[in-house]
N, C-alpha and C positions, 0 to 999 in steps of 0.2 A: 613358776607354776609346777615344774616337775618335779624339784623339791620339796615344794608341799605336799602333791601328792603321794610322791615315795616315804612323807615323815609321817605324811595320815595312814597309810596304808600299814606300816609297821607297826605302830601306835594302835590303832585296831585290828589290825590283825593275832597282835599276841594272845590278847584277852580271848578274841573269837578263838582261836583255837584251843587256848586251852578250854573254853568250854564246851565248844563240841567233841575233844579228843582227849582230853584232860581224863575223865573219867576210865575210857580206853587205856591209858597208858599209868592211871595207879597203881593196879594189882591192888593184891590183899595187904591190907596195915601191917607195918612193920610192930614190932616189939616195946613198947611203950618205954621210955628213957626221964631220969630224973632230972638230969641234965639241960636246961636251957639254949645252951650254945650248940652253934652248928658243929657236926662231925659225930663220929659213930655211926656214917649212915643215914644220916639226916641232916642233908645240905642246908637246910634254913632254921635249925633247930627244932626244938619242941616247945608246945603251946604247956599251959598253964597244970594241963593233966598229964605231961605225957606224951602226947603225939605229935606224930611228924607234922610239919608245920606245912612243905610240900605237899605231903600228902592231899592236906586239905587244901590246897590250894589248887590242885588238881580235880578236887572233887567237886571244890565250891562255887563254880561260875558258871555251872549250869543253870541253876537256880534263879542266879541273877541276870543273867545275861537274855537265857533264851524265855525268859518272864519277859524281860524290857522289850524285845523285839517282836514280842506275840503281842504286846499290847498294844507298840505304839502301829504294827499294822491292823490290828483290828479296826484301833483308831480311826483310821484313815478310810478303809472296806466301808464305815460305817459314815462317818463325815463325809467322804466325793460324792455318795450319790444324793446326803439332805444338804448340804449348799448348791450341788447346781440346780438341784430341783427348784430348791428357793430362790435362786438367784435366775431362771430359766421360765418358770412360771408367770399366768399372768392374772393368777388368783390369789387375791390378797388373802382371803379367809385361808388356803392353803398353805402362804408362807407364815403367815401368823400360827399356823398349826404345828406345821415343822419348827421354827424358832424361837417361838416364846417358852414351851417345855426346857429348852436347850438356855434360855437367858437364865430360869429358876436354877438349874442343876450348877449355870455358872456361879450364881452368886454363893455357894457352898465351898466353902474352902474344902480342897481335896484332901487335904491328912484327916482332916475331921470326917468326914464321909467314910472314908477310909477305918478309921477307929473307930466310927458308930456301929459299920458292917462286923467287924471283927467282936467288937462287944459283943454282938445278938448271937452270933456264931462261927466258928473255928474256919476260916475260908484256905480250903489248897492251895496250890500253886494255879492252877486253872483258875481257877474264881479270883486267886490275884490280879491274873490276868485280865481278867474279865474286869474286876472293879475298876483299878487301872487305867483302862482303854475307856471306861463307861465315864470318868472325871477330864480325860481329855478331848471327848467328843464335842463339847460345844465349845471349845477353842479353834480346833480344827474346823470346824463346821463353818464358825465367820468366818474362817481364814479363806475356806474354799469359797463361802458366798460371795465374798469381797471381791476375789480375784476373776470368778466367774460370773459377775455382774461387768465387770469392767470389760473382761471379752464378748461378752453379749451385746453390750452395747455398740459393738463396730458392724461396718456395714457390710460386711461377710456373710455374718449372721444373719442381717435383714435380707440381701443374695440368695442366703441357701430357703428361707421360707419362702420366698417367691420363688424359686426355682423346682420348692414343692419336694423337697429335701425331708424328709420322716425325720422327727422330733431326735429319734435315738442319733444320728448320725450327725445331728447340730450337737448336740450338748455332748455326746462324746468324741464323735469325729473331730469337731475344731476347737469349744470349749474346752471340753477335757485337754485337747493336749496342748493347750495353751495354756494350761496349770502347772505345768511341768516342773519349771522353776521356780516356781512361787512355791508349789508343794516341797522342792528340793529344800532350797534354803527353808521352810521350815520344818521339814525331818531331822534336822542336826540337831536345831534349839530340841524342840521335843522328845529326842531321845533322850537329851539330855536329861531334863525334866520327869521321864518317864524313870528311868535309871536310879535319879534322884527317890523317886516314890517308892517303887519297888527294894533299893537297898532301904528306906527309911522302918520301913513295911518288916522286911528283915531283920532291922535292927532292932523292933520294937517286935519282933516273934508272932511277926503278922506271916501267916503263910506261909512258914516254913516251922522246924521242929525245935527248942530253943539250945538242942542239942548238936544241930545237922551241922554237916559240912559246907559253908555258904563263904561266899565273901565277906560281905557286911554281918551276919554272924559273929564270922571272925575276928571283924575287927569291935565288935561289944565284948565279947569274950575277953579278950585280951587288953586291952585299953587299960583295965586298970596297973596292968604290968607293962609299958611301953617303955619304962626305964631298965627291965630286967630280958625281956625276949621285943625287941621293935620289931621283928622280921615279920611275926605273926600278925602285926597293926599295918605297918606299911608297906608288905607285898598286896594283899589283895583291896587295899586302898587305891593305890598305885595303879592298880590294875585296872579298876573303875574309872576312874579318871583318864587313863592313858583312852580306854574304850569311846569315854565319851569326845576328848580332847585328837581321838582321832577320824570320827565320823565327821566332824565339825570339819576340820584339814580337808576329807574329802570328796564334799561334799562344795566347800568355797573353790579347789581344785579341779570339779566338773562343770561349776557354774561359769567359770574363768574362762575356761575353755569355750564354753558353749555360748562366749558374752556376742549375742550379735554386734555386726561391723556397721557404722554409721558410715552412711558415704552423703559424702557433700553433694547438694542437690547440683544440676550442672546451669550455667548462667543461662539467660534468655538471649 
């Protein structure tokens, strides 16, 4: 277990920092070079125009990274409080109100959602965000009602109403934190997932500049030369991956940890 944790922790951690710090520690672009191969000054060589291939690599995980982690919590801000509602409630007209909206939005494939918004208009990085987070809410949302249906139904629950327990203090106090690791185990997948959207988003000059400095950017840029510079294809690939393949690590490593102890009942 501690090995995993130590290999998810590095494995996500690289990516995160070079994206929070990454842009800190560019400086101004070097000198634009004809030259392919690493050297001159440019440890990972130069991309297809000229640039340092580091450079961008420094520059371009902002974009992607702190995209995927504003979305997949908005996500989340948005889905805990319409499944426990739904799953808490004892008005059917209610949950029919919260979840049916959320079943239509589901049966929409998200890249298509996604490139219908972009068609009508030009959407930021915020509004990536946004869109994002808006196609993963009614995944989340059953995930939460599912799990907090199933804790409502223990007799804690039916305790604390009799005990005359305010509404807020059942469904957050014991529901909510009995979502814990149902929520945990599925923040790995859906980062995943989200990461997935956002570089695809990227790749396709959704929300970002077809010029910028990005990961996924960089690796459309450059793909069609991956026999003459691969540094520019498979670092900030690499780097995706490493992010998502080590949330995932860290994530089965908390769960593990935190696996409740079965103790044998004692004889009569």
């Amino acid at each position: 277990m501690r090995s995993r944790f130590a290999l998810g922790a590095v494995l996500a951690g690289a990516p995160l920092a070079l994206a929070l710090l990454g842009p800190l520690l560019a400086g101004a672009p070097g000198p634009r070079a004809a030259s392919f191969a690493p050297g001159g000054g440019h440890p990972l060589g130069t991309d297809f125009v000229g640039r340092d291939v580091w450079h961008q690599v420094l520059l371009g995980g902002r974009s992607v990274v702190l995209v995927a982690l504003a979305a997949t919590a908005l996500a989340y801000l948005i889905a805990f409080p319409l499944g426990v509602v739904s799953a808490l409630t004892h008005r059917t007209w209610l949950e029919e109100l919260l979840m049916r909206p959320l079943d239509v939005l589901l049966a929409v494939p998200s890249l298509l959602l996604i490139l219908l918004v972009a068609a009508a208009f030009t959407p930021g990085a915020a509004a990536l965000a946004l869109l994002v987070a808006l196609v993963n809410i009614p995944d989340a949302a059953r995930i939460v009602r599912a799990a907090a249906a199933e804790a409502a139904s223990r007799p804690a629950v039916e305790a604390l109403r009799m005990q005359g327990e305010t509404w807020w203090r059942t469904a957050v106090g014991y529901v909510g934190r009995s979502l814990t690791r149902t929520l945990a185990a599925d923040a790995g997948v859906r980062l995943t997932g989200v990461l997935y959207l956002v570089a695809t988003a990227a790749f396709l000059g959704i929300g970002v500049e077809p010029d910028a400095a990005d990961w996924a950017v960089m690796v459309d840029r450059n793909r069609t030369g991956l026999l003459v510079q691969p540094w520019a294809v498979f670092v900030p690939a690499l780097l995706i991956v490493a992010l998502t393949t080590g949330a995932n690590l860290l994530v089965d490593a908390v769960l593990e940890k935190r696996k409740p102890t079965w103790i044998p009942p004692t004889p009569a």
